[in-house]
C-alpha positions as a printed Julia matrix, in Angstrom:
215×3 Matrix{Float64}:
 -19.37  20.3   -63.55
 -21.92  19.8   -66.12
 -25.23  20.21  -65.09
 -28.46  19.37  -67.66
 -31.6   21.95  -67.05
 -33.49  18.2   -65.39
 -30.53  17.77  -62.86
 -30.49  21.7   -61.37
 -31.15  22.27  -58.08
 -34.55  23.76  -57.87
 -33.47  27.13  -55.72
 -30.71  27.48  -52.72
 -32.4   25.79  -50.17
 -32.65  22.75  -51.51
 -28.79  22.72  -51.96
 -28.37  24.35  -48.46
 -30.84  21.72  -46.97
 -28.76  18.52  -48.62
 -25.96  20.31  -46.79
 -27.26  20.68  -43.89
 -28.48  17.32  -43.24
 -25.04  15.71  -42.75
 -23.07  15.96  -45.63
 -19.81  18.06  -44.27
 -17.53  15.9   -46.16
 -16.19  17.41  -49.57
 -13.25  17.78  -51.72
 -10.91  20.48  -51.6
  -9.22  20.9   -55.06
  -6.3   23.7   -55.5
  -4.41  24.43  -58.71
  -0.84  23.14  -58.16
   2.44  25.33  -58.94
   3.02  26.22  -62.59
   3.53  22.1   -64.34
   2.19  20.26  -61.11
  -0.96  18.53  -61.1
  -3.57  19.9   -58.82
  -4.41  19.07  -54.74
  -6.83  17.43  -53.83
  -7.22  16.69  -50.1
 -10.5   14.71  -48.75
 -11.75  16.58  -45.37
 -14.72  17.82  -42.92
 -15.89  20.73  -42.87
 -18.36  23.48  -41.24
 -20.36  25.77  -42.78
 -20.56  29.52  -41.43
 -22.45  32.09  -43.48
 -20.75  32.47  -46.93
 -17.88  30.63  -45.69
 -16.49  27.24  -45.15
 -14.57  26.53  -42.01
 -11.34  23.9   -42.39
  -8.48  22.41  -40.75
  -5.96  20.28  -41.76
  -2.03  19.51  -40.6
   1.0   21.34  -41.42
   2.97  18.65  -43.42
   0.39  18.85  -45.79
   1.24  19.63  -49.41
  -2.01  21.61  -50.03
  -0.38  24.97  -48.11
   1.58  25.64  -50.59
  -0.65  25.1   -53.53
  -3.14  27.33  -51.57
  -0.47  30.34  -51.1
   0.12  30.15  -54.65
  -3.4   29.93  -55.94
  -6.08  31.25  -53.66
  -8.97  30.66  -55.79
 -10.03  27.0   -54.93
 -12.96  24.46  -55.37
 -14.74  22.47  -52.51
 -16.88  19.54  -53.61
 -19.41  17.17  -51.85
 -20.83  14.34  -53.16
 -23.57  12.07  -51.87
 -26.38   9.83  -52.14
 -25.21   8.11  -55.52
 -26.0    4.9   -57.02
 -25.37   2.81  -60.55
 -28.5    2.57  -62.34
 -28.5   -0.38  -64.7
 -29.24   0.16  -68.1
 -32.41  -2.18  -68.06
 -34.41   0.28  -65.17
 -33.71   2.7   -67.98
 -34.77   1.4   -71.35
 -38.26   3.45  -72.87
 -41.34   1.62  -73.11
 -41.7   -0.39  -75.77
 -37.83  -1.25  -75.8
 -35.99  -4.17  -74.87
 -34.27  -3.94  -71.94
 -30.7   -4.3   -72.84
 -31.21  -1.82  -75.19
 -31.43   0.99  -72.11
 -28.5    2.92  -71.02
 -26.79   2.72  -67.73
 -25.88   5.79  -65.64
 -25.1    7.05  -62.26
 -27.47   9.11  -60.01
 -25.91  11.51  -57.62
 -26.25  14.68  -55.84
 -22.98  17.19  -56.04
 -22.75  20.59  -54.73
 -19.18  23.1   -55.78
 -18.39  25.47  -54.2
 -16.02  28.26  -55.64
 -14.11  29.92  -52.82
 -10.93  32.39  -51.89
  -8.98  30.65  -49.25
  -7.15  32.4   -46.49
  -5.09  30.65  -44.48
  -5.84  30.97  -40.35
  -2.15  30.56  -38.47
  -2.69  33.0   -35.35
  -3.17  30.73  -32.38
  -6.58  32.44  -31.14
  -8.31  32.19  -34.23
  -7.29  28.76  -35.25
  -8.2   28.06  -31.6
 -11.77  29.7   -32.53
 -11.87  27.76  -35.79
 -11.63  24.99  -34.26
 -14.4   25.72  -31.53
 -16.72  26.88  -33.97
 -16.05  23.1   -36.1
 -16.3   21.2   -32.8
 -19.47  22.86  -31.98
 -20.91  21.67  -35.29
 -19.72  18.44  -35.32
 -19.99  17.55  -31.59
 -22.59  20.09  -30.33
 -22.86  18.36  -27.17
 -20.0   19.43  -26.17
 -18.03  16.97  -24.08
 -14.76  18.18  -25.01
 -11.56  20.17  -22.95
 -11.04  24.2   -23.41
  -9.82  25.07  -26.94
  -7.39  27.58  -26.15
  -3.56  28.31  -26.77
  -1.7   27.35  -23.81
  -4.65  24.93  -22.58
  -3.77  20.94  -22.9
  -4.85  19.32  -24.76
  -5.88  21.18  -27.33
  -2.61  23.93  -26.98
  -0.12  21.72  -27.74
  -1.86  20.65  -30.73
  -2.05  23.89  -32.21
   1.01  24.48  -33.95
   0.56  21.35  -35.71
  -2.37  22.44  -37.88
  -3.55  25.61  -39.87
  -6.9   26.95  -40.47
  -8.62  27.72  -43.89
 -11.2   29.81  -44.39
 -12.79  29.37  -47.63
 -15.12  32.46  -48.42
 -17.81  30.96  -51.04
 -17.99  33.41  -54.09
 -20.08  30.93  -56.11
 -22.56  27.71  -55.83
 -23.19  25.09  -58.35
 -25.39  22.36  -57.35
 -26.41  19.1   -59.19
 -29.2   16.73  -58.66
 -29.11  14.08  -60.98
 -32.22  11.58  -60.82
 -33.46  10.96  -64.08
 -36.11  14.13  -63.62
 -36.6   14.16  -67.39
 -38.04  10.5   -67.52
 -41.33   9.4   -67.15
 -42.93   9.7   -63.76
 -43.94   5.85  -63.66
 -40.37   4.89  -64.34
 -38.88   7.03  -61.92
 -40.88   5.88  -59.04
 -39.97   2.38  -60.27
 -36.08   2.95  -59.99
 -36.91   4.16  -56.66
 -38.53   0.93  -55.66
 -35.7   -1.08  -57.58
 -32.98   1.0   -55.51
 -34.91   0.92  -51.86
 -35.17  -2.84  -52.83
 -31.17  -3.57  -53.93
 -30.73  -1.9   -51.13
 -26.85  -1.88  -51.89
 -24.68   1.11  -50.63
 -26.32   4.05  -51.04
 -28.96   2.91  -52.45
 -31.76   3.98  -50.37
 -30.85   7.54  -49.71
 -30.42   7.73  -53.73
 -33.91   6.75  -54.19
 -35.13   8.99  -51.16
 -33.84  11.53  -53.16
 -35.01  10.79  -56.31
 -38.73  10.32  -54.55
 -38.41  14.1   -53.01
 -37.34  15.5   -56.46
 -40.33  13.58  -58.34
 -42.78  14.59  -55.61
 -41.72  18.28  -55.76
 -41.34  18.11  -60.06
 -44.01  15.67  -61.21
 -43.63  15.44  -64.73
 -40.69  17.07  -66.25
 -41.3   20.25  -68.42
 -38.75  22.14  -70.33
């Protein structure tokens, strides 16, 4: 992932508060066998210390991608919009002149996967996920043996992936003019299309916190 100096993440927290606040929906990309194209599976996740909690089912093809090639990526994307090439022209330019582009926020993670198959800690996996995405509570015992969740158990496998690196990208537009950011804030929150709204919320926070841009 290319990131510009403008589109960095300004320290960790701000890519561990993005995360935080509800996006635990990412990528996970593994290198295929030797010829094969790389897996990519689409899937929740939690987030515990260095390390990202998973589970997915046993037919899928990503085990054995995984046992060959531990080293994997994890990618989240959010808040993203298309930013018409008028919002963007300089002053003093005619508006078709200006470039499109797309805003978004990404954050990669670079992990070592290890696969989770005894039936107490996949059991425990799965607490810990549950506990993050349905904290209150509300749910049978997650235990082996237990219905409902026992039965289920040998259908799935657990991944932990332990986080060795972080690359995060914010990409607003911080290097253009403070008036004309705000404005493709105000043109976004008005489109009001998709994601529009939660693009420009970030793209306010980033100006607020940046001002002008300096190299």
């Amino acid at each position: 992932m290319f990131i510009q100096p403008w589109d960095a993440a300004l320290d960790d927290a701000e890519w561990q508060t993005w995360i935080a606040d509800g996006h635990d929906f990412g990528l996970l990309g593994v290198n295929g066998p030797a010829g094969e194209a790389p897996v990519v599976v689409p899937t929740h996740f939690a987030v515990e210390g260095a390390c990202l909690l998973i589970h997915l089912a046993r037919p899928n093809p990503v085990w054995r991608a995984v046992e060959a090639a531990p080293h994997v990526t994890f990618t989240v994307i959010g808040d993203y919009a298309f930013v018409p090439g008028p919002w963007r022209a300089k002053p003093g330019v005619p508006p078709t002149e200006g470039v499109p582009t797309s805003y978004y926020a990404a954050v990669q993670f670079t992990c070592r996967a290890t696969i989770v198959d005894d039936p107490e800690a996949k059991a425990e996996l799965l607490r810990r996920q549950i506990a993050h995405f349905q904290p209150e509570g509300d749910h049978a015992p997650i235990a082996p043996g237990r219905p409902p969740y026992g039965r289920m158990l040998p259908g799935i496998r657990g991944l932990r992936l332990d986080v060795t690196d972080v690359r995060a990208k914010f990409k607003y537009d911080d290097h253009k003019p403070v008036e004309q950011r705000a404005d493709t804030a105000r043109r976004l929150t008005e489109r009001g299309a998709g994601l529009d709204a939660p693009t420009a919320a970030q793209q306010l926070r980033r100006l607020d916190r940046i001002g002008p841009w300096r190299a």
